[in-house]
N, C-alpha and C positions, 0 to 999 in steps of 0.2 A: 390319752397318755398323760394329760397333765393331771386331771385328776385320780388317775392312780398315782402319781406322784405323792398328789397330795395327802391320799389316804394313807399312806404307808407313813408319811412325814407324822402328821395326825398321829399313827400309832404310837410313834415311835418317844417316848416320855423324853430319853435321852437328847432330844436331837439341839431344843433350844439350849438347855444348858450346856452341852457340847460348844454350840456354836458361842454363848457368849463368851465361853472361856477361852476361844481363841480369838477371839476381838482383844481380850484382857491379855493375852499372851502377848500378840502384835503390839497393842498400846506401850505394855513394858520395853520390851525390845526396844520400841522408840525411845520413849525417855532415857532409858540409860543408854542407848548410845548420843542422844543431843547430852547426858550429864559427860558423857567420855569424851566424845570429839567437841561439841557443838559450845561447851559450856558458855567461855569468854560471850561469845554471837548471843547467846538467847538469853543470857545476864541480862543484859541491858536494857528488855523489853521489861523484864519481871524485877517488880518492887525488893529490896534486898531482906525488906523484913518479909520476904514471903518464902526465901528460900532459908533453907538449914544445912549443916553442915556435914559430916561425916557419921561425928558421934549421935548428934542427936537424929538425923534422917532413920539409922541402923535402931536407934530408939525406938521412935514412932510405927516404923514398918513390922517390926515385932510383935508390939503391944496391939498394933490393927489387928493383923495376923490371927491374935489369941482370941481379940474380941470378938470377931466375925466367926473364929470355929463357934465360937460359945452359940451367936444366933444361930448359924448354920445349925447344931446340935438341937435350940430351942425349935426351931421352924419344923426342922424332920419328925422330931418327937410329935410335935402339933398334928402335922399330915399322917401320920400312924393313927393319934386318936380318930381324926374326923375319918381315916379311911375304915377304921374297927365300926366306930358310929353308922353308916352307911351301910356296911357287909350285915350287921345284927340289925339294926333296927329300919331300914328303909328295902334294899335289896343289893346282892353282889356284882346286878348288872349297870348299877350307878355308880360305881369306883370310878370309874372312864371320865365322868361330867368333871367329878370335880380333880382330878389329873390332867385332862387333856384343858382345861379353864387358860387361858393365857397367860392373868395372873400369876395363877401357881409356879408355871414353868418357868415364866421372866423372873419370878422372885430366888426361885433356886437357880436358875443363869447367873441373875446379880451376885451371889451369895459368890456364887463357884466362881467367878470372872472375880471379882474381887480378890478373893483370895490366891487363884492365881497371881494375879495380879503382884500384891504384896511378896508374894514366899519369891517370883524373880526376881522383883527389885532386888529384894535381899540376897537371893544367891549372887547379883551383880554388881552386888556394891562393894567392890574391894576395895583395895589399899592404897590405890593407883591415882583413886580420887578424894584424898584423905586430905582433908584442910579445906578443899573447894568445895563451892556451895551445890547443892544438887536443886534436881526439881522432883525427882522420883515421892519423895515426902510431903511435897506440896498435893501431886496430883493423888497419891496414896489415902490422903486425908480427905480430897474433894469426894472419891467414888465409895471412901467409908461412910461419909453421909449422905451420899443417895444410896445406899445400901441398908442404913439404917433408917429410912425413909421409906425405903420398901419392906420393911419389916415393919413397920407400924401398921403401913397398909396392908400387909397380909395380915395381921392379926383382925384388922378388922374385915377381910375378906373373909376368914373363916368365922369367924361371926354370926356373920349374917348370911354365907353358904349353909351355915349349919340348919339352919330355921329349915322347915320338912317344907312349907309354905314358898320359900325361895327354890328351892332343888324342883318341886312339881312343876311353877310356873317358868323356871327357864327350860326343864323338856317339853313341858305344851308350848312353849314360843318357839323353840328349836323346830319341833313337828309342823306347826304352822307354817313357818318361814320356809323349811321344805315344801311344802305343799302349796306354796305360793310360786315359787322356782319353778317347780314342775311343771308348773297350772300356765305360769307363765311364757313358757318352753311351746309349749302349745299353742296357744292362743296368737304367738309371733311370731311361730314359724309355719307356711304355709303350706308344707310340704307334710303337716300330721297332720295323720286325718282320723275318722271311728268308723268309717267304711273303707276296706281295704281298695285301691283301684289299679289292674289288670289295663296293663296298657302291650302286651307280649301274651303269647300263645301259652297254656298252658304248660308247667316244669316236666319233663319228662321222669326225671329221677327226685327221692325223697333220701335222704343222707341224716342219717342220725348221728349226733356227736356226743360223744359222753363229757364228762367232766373228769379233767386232770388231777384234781385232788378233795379232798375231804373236807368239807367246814360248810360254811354258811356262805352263801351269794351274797358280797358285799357290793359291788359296780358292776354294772355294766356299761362301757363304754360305746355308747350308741353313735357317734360320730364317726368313732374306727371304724364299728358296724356298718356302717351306711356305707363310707367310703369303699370298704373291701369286698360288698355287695355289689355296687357300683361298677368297681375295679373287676368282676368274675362276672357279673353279668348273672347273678342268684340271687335268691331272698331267703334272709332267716325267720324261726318265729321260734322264739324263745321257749322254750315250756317249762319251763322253771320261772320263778318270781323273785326277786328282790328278795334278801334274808331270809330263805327257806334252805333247809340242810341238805345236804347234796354228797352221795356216798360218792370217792373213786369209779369210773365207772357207769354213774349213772347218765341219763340221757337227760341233758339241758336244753339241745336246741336240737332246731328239724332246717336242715340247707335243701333248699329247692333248688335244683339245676337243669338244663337239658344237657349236658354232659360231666362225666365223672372229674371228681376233684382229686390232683393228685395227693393234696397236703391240706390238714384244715386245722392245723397248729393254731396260723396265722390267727384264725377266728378264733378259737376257744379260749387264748390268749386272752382275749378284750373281756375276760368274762372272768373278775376278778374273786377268789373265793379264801375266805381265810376259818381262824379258828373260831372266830367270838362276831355275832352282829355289829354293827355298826350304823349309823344314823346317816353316812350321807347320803346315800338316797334311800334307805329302808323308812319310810313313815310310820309301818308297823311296829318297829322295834319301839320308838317314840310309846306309843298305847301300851306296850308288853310292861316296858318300866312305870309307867304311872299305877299301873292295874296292880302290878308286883309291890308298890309301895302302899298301896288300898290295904293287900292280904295281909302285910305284916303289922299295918295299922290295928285292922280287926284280930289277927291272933289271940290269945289266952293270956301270952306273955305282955304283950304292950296292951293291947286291950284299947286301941284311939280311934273309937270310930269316928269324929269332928275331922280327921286327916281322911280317912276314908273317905265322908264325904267329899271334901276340898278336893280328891283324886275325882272322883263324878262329875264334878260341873266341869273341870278341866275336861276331863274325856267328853263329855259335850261338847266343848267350845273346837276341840279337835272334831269330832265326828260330823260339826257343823260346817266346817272348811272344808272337809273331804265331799261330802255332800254337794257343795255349791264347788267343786273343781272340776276338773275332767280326767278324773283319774279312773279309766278305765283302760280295756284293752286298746292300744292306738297302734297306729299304722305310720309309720315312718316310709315316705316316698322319697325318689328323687327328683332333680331337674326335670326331669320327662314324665313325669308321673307313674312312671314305673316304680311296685310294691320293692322295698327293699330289708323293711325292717320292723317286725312285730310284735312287742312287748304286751305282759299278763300284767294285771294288779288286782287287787282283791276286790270284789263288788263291796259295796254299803253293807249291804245285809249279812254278810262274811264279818266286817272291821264293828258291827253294831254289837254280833253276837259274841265277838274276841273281846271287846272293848268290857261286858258284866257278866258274864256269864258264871267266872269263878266269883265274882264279888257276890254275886245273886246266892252262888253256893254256900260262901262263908259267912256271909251273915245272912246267912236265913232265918227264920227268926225277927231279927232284928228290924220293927219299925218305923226306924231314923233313917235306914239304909233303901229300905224301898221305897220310902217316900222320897229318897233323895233322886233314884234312879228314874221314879216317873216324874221328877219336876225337870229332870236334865231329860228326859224325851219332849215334856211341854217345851223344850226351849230349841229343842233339834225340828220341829215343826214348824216353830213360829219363824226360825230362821230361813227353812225353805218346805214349805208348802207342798213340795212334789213328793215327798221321801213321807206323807201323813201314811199311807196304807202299808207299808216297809213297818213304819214306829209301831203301828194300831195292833202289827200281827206280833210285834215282839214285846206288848205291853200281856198280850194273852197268854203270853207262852212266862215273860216272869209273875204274871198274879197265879196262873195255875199250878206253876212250881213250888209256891211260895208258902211257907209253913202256917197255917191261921190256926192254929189251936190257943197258942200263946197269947191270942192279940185281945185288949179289952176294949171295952165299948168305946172310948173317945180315938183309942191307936185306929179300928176301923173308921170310924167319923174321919179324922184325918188324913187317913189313907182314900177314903170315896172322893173326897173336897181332892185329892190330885186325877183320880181317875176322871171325876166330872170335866174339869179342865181338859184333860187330853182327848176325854171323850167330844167337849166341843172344838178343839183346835181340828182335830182329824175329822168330824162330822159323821162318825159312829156312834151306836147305841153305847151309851154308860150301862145300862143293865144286863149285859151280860157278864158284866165284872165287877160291879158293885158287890161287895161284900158284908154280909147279913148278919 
């Protein structure tokens, strides 16, 4: 429950800046009622050259006012460019990184809480307290410079967001750092297993449950699952995977029972689906945007294979941790050993072949690109040794796709100098791929 909370919060752009501006609403309300009622009492703590007076307070809280639209105006125009930059030249499934960035959202919070902030003061600074000093102008002027303080620092967030080099390695850290969670999940709790175990007589009945709406498998809340398992005395098994498209309709899981369920709401509930992928627990989508930002590298119009590459060795360093995790199909037990709960993910050789397979297409041809592919399999090998015969059949399957008309004598020299390498790391013949 809590991390569907979470996701939805995640989606939701509005929700920070919402909330600071009523932190900024509350803050005002207070000051001007301590400038209404409180005034005499909290004089006395605060210096006299700090507070101002009627005319000048209603001055200052103005002039804030105009200044902070103006940033406000500068900031949003900025996030338009960098969101146009991303949609054209990286992909349209990267908007989200740098929206959903904390940053961004605190900084437009700041902006909006601010200016709340000022436009009450103002509507409450009547006549009533005309000659007395206030504080609304003192505190007006403290959160205009930390708000122009955060305008500096987002200028220099987009920056350095903008670099194609920063965006690639914060979604391979993201994927990782998932893949670590997950890996983690496992390895701690005793109750997943990669052998299902049967502690109860075979289910008498198999219950197919469709799916309540149309989008993409964002959560599955496997905790609820367990418990409501537990709770009925059945076992699910998912058939559906983390971020694959799911029509109205379709059939996502299989309930095992020895007796009929009257309602299976309850379950299909925990199995969160919306319009657009999502990264908290999809590891897939992670590889989808890096590969999507490779193609538009290679394109006609940008034409950057150096970024294409950069997108390879990351998808290694991912397909290295997926490798060394235990991210396969696992068995979620209970207390008692009794099977409760059984989740799909994609094998190796599934996530190896999603991971180049269009990169391999679009630059075909291209010599920098396949050398870059077999120096990122030398390095999926060296990392883990098991997955050599996996890499050996998928190095066969990109040299025999792979366009050689175009290549001249040193392109193949360079290109054999990576197969020889892989051919010794895996401990296969180089001559069946060695290139003449």
């Amino acid at each position: 429950m809590i991390n569907r909370w979470i996701l939805k919060i995640r989606s939701k752009i509005w929700f920070i800046p919402v909330l600071y501006g009523l932190i900024a609403f509350i803050l005002s309300m207070l000051i001007i009622s301590i400038d209404t009622f409180l005034s005499e009492e909290v004089q006395i703590y605060i210096p006299k050259v700090l507070l101002t007076d009627f005319d000048l307070a209603q001055t200052i809280l103005s002039s804030l006012a105009a200044a902070i639209i103006t940033m406000m105006t500068i900031s949003f125009s900025t996030m338009m460019v960098v969101l146009s930059t991303y949609s054209s030249q990286y992909s349209p499934r990267t908007l989200q990184d740098f929206l959903n960035k904390k940053i961004t959202l605190r900084v437009l919070g700041v902006f909006m809480g601010t200016f709340i902030y000022l436009i009450i003061s103002l509507l409450f600074l009547k006549e009533n307290i005309e000659n007395s000093f206030v504080l609304s102008a003192l505190i007006g002027v403290i959160i205009s410079i930390f708000a122009v303080g955060f305008f500096i620092f987002f200028i220099h967030h987009v920056a350095t967001f903008m670099q194609v080099s920063k965006l690639v390695n914060d979604v391979s850290n993201e994927s990782i750092n998932l893949i670590k969670e997950l890996d983690n999940r496992v390895i701690n709790d005793d109750r997943i297993r990669y052998e299902p175990v049967y502690m109860t007589e075979n289910p008498a009945l198999s219950i197919q449950v469709v799916a309540s709406d149309t989008g993409y498998i964002q959560l599955v809340d496997t905790s609820a699952l367990i418990r409501i398992s537990k709770e009925l005395d059945i076992s699910i098994e998912m058939e559906k995977k983390i971020g694959e498209f799911v029509v109205r309709g379709n059939h996502v899981l299989t309930i095992y029972a020895n007796k009929p369920l009257e309602d299976t709401s309850r379950i299909v509930e925990q199995v969160t689906i919306g319009s657009y992928r999502s990264m908290f627990q999809d590891v897939e989508f992670g590889i989808q945007k890096i590969v999507d930002i490779a193609l538009k590298a290679l394109s006609p119009g940008i034409n950057d294979p150096n970024t294409a590459i950069l997108c390879i060795k990351r998808l290694s360093v991912i397909l290295s941790s997926i490798s060394m995790s235990q991210m396969h199909t696992t068995y979620y037990h209970d207390e008692d050993d009794i099977l409760r709960l059984t989740m799909k993910y994609s094998d190796f050789d599934e996530l190896l072949y999603s991971s180049y397979y269009q990169i391999i297409y679009y630059g075909d041809g291209d010599q920098s690109i396949l050398t870059a592919i077999l120096e990122s399999l030398c390095l999926l090998v060296e990392s883990n040794i098991k997955i050599k015969r996996k890499v050996w059949r998928f190095a066969n399957y990109l040299i025999d796709g792979f366009n050689k008309k175009e290549l001249e004598f040193l392109d193949k020299k360079y290109i054999n100098l990576k197969i020889d390498k892989l051919a010794r790391l895996t401990e296969e013949d180089s001559r069946k791929l060695i290139l003449k």
